[in-house]
C-alpha positions in Angstrom: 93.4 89.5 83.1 92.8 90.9 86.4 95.7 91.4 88.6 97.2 92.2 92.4 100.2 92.9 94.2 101.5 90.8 96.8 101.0 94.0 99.2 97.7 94.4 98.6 96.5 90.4 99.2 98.6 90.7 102.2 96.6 94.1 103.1 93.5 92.0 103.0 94.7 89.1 105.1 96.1 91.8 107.8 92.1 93.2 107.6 91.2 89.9 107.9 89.6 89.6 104.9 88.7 86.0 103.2 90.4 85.4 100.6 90.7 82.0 98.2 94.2 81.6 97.4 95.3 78.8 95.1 98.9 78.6 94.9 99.7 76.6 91.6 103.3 75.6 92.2 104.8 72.4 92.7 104.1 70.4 96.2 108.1 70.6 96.7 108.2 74.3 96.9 105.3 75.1 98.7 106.6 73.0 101.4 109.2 76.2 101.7 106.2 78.4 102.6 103.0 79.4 101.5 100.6 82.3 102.0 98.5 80.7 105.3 95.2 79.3 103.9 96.1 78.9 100.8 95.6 75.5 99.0 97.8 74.0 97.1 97.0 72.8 92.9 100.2 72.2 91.3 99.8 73.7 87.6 100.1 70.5 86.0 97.2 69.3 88.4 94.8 72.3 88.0 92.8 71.1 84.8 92.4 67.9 86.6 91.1 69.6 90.1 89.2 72.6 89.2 86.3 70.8 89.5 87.1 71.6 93.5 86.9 75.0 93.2 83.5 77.4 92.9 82.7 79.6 89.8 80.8 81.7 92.3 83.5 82.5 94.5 86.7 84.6 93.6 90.5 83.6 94.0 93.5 84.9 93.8 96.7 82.5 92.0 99.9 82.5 93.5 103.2 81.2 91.6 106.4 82.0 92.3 107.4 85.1 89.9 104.0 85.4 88.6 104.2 83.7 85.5 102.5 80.2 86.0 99.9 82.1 88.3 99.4 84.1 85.0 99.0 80.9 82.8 96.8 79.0 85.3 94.7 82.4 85.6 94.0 82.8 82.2 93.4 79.1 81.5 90.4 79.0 84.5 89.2 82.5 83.4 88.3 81.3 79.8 86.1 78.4 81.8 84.0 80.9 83.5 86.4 81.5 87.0 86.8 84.4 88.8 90.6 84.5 89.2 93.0 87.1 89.8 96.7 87.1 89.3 99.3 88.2 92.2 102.1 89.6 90.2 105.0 88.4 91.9 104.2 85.8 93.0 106.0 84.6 95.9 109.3 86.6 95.4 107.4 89.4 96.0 105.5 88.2 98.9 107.0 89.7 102.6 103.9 88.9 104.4 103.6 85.8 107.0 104.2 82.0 105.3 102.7 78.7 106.6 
């Protein structure tokens, strides 16, 4: 499984770099913050809405602690995805939140 830190994704954004960030918690805890731009597929939503996303682009999950990032990167990996996991997840984000 490929993997980030929360520094470096926020490295990218501060180059301005595009990034696709799904963050895979739940609606109720994103709406404490969220990396800006990223969208928002609750876990127990993603098998049900990956049709939305692009097997030719990449994205980066984002969780909480890393661990349902991890689940949901794995999960959309064995269908042909590029994801990568921020380890993490959000506790270990200092960057900007939406």
């Amino acid at each position: 499984m490929k993997e980030m830190t929360a520094r470096e994704v926020e490295s990218y954004l501060m180059k301005k770099e595009p990034l696709n960030i799904i963050d895979v918690r739940g609606v109720d805890e994103v709406a404490e913050g969220k990396i800006p731009g990223a969208l928002n597929i609750p876990l127990g939503l993603l098998e049900f809405r990956m049709h939305e996303l692009d097997k030719s682009k990449d994205y980066i999950i984002v969780c909480r602690s890393g661990a349902r990032s991890g689940r949901a990167t794995q999960f959309l990996s064995e269908r042909g995805y590029q994801v990568t996991n921020m380890v993490g997840g959000m506790i270990a984000w200092n960057g900007e939140v939406a």
